[in-house]
C-alpha positions in Angstrom: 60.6 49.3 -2.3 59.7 51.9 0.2 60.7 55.5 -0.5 62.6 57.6 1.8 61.3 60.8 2.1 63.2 64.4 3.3 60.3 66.3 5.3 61.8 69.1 5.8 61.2 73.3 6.8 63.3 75.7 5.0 63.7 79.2 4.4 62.8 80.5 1.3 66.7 81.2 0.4 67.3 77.4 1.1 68.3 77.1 4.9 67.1 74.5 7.4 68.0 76.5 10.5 70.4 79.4 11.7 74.1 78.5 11.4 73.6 76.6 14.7 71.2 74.6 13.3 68.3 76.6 15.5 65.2 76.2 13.3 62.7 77.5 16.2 62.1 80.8 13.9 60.6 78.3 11.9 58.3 76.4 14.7 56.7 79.4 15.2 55.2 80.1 11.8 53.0 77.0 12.1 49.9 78.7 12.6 46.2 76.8 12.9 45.6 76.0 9.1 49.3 74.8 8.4 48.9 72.6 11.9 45.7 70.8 10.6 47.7 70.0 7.3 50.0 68.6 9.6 47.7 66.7 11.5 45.8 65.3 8.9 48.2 64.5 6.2 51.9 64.1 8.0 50.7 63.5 12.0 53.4 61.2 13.0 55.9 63.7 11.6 54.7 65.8 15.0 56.9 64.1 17.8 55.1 61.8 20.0 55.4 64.6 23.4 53.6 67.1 20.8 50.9 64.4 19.7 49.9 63.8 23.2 50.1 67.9 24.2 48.0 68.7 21.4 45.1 65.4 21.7 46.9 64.1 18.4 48.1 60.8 19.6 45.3 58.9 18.8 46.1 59.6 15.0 47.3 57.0 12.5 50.9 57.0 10.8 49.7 58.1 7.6 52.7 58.6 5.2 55.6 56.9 7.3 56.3 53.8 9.9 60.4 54.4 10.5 62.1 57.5 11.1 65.9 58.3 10.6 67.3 61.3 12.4 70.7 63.2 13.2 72.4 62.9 16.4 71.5 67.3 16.3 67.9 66.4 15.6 67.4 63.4 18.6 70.2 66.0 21.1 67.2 68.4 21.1 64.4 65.9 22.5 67.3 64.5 25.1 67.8 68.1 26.3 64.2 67.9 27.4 64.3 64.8 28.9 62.6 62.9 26.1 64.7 59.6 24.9 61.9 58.6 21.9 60.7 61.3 20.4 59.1 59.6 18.2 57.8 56.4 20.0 54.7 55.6 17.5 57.5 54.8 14.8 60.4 52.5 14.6 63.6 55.2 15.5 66.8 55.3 14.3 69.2 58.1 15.1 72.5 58.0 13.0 75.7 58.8 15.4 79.1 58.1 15.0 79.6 59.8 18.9 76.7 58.1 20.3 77.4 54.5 21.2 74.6 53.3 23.6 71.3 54.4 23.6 69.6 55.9 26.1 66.2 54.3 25.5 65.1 50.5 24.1 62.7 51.9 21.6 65.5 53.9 19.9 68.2 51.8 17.7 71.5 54.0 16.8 73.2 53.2 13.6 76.8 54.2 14.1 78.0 53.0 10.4 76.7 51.1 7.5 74.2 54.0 7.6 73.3 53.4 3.9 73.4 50.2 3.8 71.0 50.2 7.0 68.7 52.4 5.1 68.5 50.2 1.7 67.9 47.4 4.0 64.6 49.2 6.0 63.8 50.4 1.9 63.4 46.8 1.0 61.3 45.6 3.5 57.6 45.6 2.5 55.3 47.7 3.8 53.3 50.5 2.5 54.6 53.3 4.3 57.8 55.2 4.4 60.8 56.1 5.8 61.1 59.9 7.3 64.2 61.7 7.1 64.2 63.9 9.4 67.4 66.2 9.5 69.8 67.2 9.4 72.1 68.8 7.0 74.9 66.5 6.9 72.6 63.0 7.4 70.9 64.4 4.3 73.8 65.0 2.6 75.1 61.6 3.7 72.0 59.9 2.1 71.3 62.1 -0.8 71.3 59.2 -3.5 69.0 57.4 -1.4 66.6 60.0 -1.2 63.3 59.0 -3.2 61.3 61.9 -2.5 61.2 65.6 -1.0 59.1 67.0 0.9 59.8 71.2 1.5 57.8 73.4 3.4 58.9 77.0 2.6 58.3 79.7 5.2 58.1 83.1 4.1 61.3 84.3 5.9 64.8 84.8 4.8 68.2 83.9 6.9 70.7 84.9 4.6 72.7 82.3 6.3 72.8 79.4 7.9 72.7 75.5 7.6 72.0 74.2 4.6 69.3 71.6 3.3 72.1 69.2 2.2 75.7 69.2 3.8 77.4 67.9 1.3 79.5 68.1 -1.6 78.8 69.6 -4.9 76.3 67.2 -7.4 73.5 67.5 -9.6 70.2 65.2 -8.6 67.1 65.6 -10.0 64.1 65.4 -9.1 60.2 65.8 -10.6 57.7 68.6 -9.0 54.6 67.0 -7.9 51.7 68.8 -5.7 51.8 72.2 -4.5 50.3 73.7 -1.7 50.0 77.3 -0.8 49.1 78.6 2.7 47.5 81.6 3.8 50.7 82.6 6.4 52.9 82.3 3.0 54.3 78.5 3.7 54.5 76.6 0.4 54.5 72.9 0.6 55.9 71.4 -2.7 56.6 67.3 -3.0 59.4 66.1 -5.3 59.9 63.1 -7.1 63.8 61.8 -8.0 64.2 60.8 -11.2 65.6 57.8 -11.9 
């Protein structure tokens, strides 16, 4: 089975963005050592516009080959013009507003969202699925979640959205590897328990 993984940037008190869902504060604490663990260890979590502004592109998928994001998440490439974000992955954007996409590359799954992810988990393959936000598709596919992946910036919001929209339930998961970086960011990887 593949794992589906949450890559996500927090807060150190838990949120994902401001109340809006802004998470730019967060963008700009990526400084040059935290990039090249970026680049070297997650590069095809960098969107595909980024990979080719910053002579990434070339890179191989190293952890994932599909990504699943929010209609939030893919709204904020569309603004800038950009229908695949992540065009050197298979993309799925979950929207129950969204009927038609605008681009071939990018498949939306308006329901049967889990049992569309189970389905892309059972395929072989030895890479993963990215989950990448937000709060409420997170919450939607909490039991499916395999594995988290939480970089903590020194910063706190005292508000704002959450890591998981949902309701109230106890999952848990195994600490793995733990990495520190020098601008404060702490990179821990969970396991679920099962």
């Amino acid at each position: 089975m593949r794992k589906l993984t949450y890559f996500i940037a927090c807060s150190i008190d838990g949120f994902i963005g401001d109340p809006s869902g802004d998470a730019q504060m967060m963008v700009e604490m990526v400084d040059e050592e935290f990039f090249d663990f970026l680049r070297t260890e997650y590069p095809e979590t960098l969107p595909t516009h980024g990979r080719r502004a910053t002579g990434t592109d070339h890179l191989a998928n190293q952890k994932f080959d599909t990504i699943i994001q929010g209609r939030a998440s893919y709204d904020i490439a569309l603004e800038i013009g950009v229908t695949s974000p992540y065009a050197h992955m298979r993309e799925y954007v979950a929207s129950r507003s969204l009927k038609e996409s605008p681009d071939p590359h990018v498949e939306i799954v308006s329901d049967g969202l889990v049992g569309k992810v189970r389905e892309l988990k059972a395929e072989d393959g030895e890479l993963g699925i990215y989950l990448c936000g937000g709060s409420r598709l997170a919450g939607e596919l909490v039991d499916e979640i395999d594995e988290l992946v939480v970089k903590t910036y020194p910063i706190v919001l005292g508000s704002g959205m959450p890591m998981f929209g949902s309701g109230f339930a106890i999952g848990e998961f195994t600490l793995g590897e733990v990495r520190t970086f020098k601008n404060g960011a702490i990179v821990r990887t969970y396991s679920r328990k099962r």
